[in-house]
C-alpha positions in Angstrom: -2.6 -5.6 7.3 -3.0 -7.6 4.3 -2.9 -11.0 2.9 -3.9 -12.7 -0.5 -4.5 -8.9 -1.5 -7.3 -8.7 1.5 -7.3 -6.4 4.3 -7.3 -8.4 7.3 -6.6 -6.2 10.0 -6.4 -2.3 10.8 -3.4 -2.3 13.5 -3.0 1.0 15.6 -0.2 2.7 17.2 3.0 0.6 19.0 1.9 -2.4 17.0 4.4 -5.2 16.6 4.4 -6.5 12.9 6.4 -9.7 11.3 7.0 -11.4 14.8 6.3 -14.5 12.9 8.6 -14.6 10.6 11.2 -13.3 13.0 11.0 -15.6 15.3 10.2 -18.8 13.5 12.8 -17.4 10.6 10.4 -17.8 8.0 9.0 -15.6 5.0 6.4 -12.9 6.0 2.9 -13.6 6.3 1.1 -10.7 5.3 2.2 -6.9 4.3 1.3 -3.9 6.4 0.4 -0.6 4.2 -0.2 2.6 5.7 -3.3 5.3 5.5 -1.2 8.1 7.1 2.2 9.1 8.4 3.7 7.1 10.5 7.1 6.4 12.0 8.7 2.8 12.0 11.4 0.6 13.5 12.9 -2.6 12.3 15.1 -4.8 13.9 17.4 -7.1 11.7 17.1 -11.1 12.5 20.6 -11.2 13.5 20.1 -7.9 15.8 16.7 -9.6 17.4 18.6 -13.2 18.3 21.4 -11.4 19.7 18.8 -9.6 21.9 17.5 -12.8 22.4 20.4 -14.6 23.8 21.1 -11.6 26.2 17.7 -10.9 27.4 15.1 -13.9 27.4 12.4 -11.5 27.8 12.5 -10.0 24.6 11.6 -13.9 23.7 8.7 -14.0 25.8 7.3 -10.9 24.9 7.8 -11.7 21.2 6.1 -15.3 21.8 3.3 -13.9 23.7 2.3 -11.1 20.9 3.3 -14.1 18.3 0.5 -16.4 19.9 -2.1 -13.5 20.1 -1.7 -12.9 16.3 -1.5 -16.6 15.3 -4.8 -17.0 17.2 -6.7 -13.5 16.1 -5.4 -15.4 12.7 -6.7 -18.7 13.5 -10.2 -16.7 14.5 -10.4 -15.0 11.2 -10.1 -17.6 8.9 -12.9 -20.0 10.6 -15.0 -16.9 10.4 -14.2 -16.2 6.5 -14.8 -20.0 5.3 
């Protein structure tokens, strides 16, 4: 993953990317480029809140993940300054 043109994190298989701007329907934080292959799925906002509505743990899940990035984020930049 990458952010201000600087790799902050190598991310592995069935990781979630852009919960955050999902969810708090806001631009993307950071881009994802890929050193191999690798198959994809993306779920359109209107698609997730519909999922939202119907199942609230698609929420939870999402807000738990959400948390875990903002804080591995959170980590990283006190570490960098």
């Amino acid at each position: 993953m990458e952010a201000n043109g600087q790799v902050v994190a190598t991310i592995g298989p069935e990781s979630v990317v852009g919960e955050i701007a999902l969810v708090k329907e806001t631009p993307r934080t950071a881009s994802v480029r890929a050193k191999s292959y690798l198959a994809t799925a993306s779920v359109p906002s209107d698609t997730f809140h519909t999922l939202v509505a119907h199942f609230p743990g698609v929420k939870e899940a999402m807000d738990d993940i959400m948390s875990r990035h903002l804080a591995a984020d959170s980590i990283r930049e006190s570490v960098s300054q």
